[in-house]
C-alpha positions, 0 to 999 in steps of 0.5 A: 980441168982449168977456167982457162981452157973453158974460158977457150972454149966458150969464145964462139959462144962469149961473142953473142954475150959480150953484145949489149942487151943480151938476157939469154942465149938459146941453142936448140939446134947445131948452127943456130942461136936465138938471142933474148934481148933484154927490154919491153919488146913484144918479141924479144927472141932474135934468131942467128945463124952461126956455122961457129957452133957445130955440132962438134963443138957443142958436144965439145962444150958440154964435155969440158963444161962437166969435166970443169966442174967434175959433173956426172955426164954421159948421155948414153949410160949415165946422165946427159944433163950439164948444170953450171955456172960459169966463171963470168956468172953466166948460168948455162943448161946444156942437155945432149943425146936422143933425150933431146930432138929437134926433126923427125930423122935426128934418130942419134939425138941432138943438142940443146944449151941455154945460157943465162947472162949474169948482168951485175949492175942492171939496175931495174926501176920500179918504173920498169913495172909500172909503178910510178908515183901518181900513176894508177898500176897498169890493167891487164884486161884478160876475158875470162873464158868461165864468162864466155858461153859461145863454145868457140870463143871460150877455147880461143880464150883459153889459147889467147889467154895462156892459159893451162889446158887438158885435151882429154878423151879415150883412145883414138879420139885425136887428143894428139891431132887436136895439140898439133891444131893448137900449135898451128895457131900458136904464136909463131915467136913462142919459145916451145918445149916438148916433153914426150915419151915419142915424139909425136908433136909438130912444132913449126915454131922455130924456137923450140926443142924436143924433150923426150924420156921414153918408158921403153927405150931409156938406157940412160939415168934421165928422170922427170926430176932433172927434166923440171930442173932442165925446163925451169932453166930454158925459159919457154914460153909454152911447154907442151906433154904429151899423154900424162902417165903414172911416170910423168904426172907428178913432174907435169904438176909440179912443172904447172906451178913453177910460174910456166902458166902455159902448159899444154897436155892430154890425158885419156879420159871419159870426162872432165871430171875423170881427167882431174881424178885421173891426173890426181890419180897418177900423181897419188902413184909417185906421191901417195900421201898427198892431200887428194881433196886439196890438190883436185880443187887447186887442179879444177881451179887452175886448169882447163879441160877440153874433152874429145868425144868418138862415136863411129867416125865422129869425132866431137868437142863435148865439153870445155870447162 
């Protein structure tokens, strides 16, 4: 298929790029597009609506995308994740197909694109990092949770800070439910991705999108590797797994050291220590001959546990580290 009949088809899209100031679009949902705008902003995602990009269309784009550049795409059977550049240089990211949700009752699967903007000569000055002669650098001023002893304030550190997290507990503790909390008092401009094997996370951020690999429903070739590659194109702002599993933990590792610092997940556990050893554990299932010792101390260095205790109907905090 020719640049010309792709070109054609990105020109609903080609309007938002062609704006000033555009790093990135995002489209999580048919009809709508959150646009990242370039500069020091404290929120820089704008959200639209656009009645252009119909769930028709999009599927469309994806099609043509792949056919353009001879990609693998069937979101049934085979593969439902596009990766291109396009003819302008733009990196676009699509995924389609009940791999990817955004309600409860969108059972037929959804949509899901990012597009990065290639920008040749935006010029970024030292000075846009804070580095000036005779200027002191920037601080940034983060309170450590490990010096905090209050029990309270050291889980509001950790949310405030960003900072990894394992909710850890047995069965039926309400690690799920202890998540959603979390969500709620999340930043509500965040831009959240969810990878589950069942959708059970509430996101009320309106800037996310649902990524879902079921162990016992999946009839498509999805994996957790094209699942890193597809998260590490959409620049969220938070990612958030649901309960680690030998299937997933390897891919959540490797996720927590692409620079995505925020990253949120549960384990089944009796205590800390056993989250760490059971993480390690399921990754050893994937990639046996790892450095166990080394990988447990960059884990308890990195990350933070909340361990959910149960006794009867009681259901306690027991310990953050």
């Amino acid at each position: 298929m020719s640049f010309e009949v792709l070109t054609s088809t990105l020109k609903p899209i080609s309007k938002w790029l062609d704006l000033e100031n555009i790093e990135e679009l995002a489209i999580n949902k048919a009809g709508e597009i959150f646009i990242r705008l370039s500069g020091k902003r404290t929120h820089p995602w704008v959200f639209e609506n656009d009645k252009d990009l119909s769930k028709d269309y999009l599927t469309d784009l994806l099609y043509i995308v792949a056919n353009t550049y001879e990609i693998p795409f069937d979101p049934t059977l085979g593969s439902p994740v596009v990766f291109a550049s396009l003819p302008e240089g733009h990196r676009f990211t699509g995924i389609a197909g009940r791999n990817v949700m955004y309600d409860n009752d969108d059972l037929q699967g959804g949509i899901a694109i990012s597009i990065r903007k290639y920008r040749p000569g935006v010029a970024i000055d030292f000075e846009d990092y804070g580095l000036e002669r005779g200027k002191e650098l920037v601080k940034i001023n983060k309170v450590k949770p490990e010096e905090i002893e209050d029990p309270y304030e050291k889980f509001m550190a950790i949310i405030k800070n960003r900072e990894p997290l394992l909710i850890s507990g047995a069965t039926a503790t309400g690690k799920t439910t202890f998540l959603n909390n979390i969500l709620e008092i999340l930043d509500p401009e965040l831009r959240i991705i969810t990878i589950e094997d069942t959708r059970e996370l509430i996101v009320n951020q309106k800037n996310h999108v649902h990524i879902v690999l079921s162990r016992t429903e999946q009839s498509n070739t999805f994996t957790y590797g094209q699942v890193i590659d597809l998260i590490v194109r959409m620049t969220p702002d938070t990612i958030i797994g649901g309960e680690i599993s030998t299937e997933n933990a390897a891919a959540i590792w490797e996720l927590m050291g692409t620079g995505h610092q925020n990253f949120l997940a549960s384990i089944h556990a009796e205590s800390p220590e056993a989250a760490f050893n059971g993480f390690m554990d399921r990754i050893t299932h994937t990639y046996p001959n790892l450095e166990r010792g080394k990988i447990l101390a960059e884990m308890k260095e990195k990350l933070h546990v909340v361990q959910i205790s149960r006794e009867g109907n009681l259901r306690t905090v027991t310990e953050i580290i």
